[in-house]
N, C-alpha and C positions, 0 to 999 in steps of 0.2 A: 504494500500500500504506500503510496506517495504521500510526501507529509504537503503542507499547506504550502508551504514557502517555495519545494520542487513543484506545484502545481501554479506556482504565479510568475516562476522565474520559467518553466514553460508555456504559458500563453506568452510571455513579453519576448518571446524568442518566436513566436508563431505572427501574423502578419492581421490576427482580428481586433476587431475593434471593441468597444463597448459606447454602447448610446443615455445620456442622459434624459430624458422630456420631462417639459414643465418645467417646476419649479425648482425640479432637479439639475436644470441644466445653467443657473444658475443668471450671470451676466450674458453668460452663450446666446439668448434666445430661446425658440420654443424647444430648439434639442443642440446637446454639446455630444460631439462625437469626436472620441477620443481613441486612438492606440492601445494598446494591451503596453506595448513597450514601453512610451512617453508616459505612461500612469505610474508606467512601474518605473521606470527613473526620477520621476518626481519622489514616488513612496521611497525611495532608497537615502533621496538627500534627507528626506524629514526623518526616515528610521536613524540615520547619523547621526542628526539632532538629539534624537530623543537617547543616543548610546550614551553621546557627551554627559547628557545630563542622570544617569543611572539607570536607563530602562533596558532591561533584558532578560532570560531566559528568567520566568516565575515571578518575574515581578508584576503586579496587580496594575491595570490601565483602564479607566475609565473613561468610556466614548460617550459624547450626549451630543448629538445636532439632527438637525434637518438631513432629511435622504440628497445626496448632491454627492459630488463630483470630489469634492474635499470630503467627505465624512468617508467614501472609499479609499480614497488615496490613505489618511489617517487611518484605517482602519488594516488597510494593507501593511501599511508602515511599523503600525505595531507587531505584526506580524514577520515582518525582516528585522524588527529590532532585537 
């Protein structure tokens, strides 16, 4: 079984997208269409962020926002952190 982190570092190596709509898509308009890769290079700089400052294997992250484009990326993020 593939863990979570081998399943996002394979889609960002595969060539699909993911779509936001609505509200979700935030400044974008009615839909933000994004990379699988570009998402995941974003989640990588913010997972760095988040190494600096102590987050990593087992330690407790709490996510609260609106469905969008960042609350994926962060959510990913904590995920490579």
């Amino acid at each position: 079984m593939l863990s979570v982190v081998t399943r996002l570092q394979t889609a960002a190596e595969g060539s699909g997208t993911i779509t936001f709509v609505g509200s979700a898509a935030g400044d974008a308009g009615p839909t933000d269409r994004v990379e699988w890769a570009r998402l995941h290079e974003q989640a990588q700089g913010m997972a760095a962020a988040l190494q600096v400052r102590g987050v990593g294997r087992g330690v407790h992250v709490g996510l609260l926002g609106p469905t969008s484009r960042t609350l994926v990326t962060t959510i990913q993020a904590v995920f490579l952190a």
